[in-house]
C-alpha positions as CSV (number, residue, x, y, z in Angstrom):
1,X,0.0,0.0,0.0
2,X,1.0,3.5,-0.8
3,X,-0.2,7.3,-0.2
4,X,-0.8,7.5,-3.5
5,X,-2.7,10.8,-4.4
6,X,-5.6,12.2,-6.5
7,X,-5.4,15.8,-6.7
8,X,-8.7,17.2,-9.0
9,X,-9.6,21.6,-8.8
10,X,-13.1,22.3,-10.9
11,X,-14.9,25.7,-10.8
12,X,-18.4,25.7,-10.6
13,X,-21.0,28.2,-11.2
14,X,-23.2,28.5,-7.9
15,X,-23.0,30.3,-4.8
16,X,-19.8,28.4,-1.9
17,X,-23.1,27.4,0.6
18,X,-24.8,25.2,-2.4
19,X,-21.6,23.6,-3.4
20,X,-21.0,22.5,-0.2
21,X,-24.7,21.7,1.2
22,X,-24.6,19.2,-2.4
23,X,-22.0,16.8,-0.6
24,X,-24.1,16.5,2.7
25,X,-27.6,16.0,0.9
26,X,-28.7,12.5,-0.1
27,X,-30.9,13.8,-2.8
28,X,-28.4,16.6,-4.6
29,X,-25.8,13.4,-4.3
30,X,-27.6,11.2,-6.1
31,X,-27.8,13.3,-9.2
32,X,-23.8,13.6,-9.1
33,X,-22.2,11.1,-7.3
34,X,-21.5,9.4,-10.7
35,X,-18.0,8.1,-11.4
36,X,-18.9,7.3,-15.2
37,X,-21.7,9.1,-16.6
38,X,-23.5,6.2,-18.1
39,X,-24.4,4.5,-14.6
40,X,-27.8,5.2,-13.4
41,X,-28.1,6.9,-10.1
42,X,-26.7,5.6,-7.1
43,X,-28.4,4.8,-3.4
44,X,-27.4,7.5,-0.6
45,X,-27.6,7.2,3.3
46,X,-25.9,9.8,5.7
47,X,-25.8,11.3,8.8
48,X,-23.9,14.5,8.1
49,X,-22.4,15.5,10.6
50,X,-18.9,14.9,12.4
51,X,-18.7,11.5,13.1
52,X,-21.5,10.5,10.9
53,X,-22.0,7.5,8.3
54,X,-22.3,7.2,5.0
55,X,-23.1,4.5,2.6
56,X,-23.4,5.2,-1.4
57,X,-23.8,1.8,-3.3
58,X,-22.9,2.8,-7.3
59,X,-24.8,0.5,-9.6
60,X,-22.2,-1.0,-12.6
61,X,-24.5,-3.5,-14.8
62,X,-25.9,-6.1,-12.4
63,X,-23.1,-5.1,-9.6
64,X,-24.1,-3.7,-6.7
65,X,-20.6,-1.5,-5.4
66,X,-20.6,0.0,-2.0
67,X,-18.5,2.7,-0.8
68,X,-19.0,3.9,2.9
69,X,-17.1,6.3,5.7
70,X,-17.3,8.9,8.0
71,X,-17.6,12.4,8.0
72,X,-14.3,13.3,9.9
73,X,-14.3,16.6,9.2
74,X,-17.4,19.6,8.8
75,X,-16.3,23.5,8.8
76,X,-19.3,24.3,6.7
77,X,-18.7,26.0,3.8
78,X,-15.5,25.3,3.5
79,X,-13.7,22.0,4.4
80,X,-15.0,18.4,4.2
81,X,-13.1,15.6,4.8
82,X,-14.5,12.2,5.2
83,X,-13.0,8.3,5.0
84,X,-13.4,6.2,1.9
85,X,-13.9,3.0,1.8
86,X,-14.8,0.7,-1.0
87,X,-13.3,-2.8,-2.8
88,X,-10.7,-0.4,-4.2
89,X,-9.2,1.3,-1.6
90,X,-7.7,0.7,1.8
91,X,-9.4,1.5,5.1
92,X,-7.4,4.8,5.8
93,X,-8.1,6.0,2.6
94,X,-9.5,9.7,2.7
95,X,-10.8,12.4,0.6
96,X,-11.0,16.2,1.7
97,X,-12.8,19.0,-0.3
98,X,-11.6,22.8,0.2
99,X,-14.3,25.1,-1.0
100,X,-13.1,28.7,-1.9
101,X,-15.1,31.3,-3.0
102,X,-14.5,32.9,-6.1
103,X,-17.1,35.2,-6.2
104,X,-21.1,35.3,-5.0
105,X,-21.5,33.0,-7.7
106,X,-18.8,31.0,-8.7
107,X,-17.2,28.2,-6.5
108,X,-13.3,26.6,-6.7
109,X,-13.6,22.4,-5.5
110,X,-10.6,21.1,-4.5
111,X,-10.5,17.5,-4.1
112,X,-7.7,15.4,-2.6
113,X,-8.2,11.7,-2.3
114,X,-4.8,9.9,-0.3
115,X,-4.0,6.2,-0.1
116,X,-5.0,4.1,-2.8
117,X,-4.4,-0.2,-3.1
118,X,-2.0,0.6,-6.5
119,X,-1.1,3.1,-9.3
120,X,-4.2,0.9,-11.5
121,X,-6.8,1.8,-8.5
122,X,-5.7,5.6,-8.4
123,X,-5.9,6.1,-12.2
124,X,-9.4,4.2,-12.0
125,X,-9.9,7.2,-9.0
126,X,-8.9,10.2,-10.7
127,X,-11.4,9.4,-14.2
128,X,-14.0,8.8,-11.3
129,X,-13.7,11.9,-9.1
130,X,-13.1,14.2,-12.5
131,X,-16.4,12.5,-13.9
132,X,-18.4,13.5,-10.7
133,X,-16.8,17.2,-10.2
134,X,-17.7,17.4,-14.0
135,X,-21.4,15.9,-13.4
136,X,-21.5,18.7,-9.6
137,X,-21.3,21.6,-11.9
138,X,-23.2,20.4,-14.1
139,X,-26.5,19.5,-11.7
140,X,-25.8,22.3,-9.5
């Protein structure tokens, strides 16, 4: 196991509050949560806030593939940082989001996802987390 990294910035057009408020809400996630655009929308279950649970299961043909964690960090609107587990990555494995605010209406997304299983997982990763920044900005 490494600490391989995913590093991904994408600007989106909406206010820093409703960026944000998108990760924590079952409902906005399922319309973006979508690491290839031609799956169909995922099941989401959280308890946002510090400490809370999540469970997304992404639907891949007949596979059902779930990804859980924990909210480890909330500093609403800017920081979230939560653990990521999944077949594909190892149980430390997290992912943190730094929101800045670019102007009233325009949003920067940071995301940086650490610890991966192999180079093969964190390529797989990347196209993943750019597909779903891509799909946030577009739903938002």
């Amino acid at each position: 196991m490494t600490d391989l990294t995913v590093n991904l910035k994408k600007t989106v057009n909406a206010p820093i509050d409703r960026v944000f408020d998108a990760w924590l809400d079952p409902a906005m996630l399922t319309r973006f949560i979508l690491p290839d655009p031609s799956m169909p929308q995922p099941e989401v279950e959280n308890d946002p806030r510090e400490g809370g649970h999540f469970t997304i299961i992404m639907i891949a043909g007949d596979d059902r593939l779930p990804h859980t964690g924990s909210y480890l960090v909330i500093e609403r609107p800017h920081r979230l940082k939560f653990s990521w587990q999944s077949a594909y990555s190892p149980e430390d494995s997290t992912v943190t989001l730094d929101f800045t605010s670019i102007d009233a209406d325009t949003t920067e997304v940071e995301l940086t996802h650490v610890k991966f299983l192999h180079e093969e997982a964190r390529s797989d990763h990347e196209g993943g987390w750019g597909c779903i920044l891509d799909k946030l900005g577009d739903v938002i």
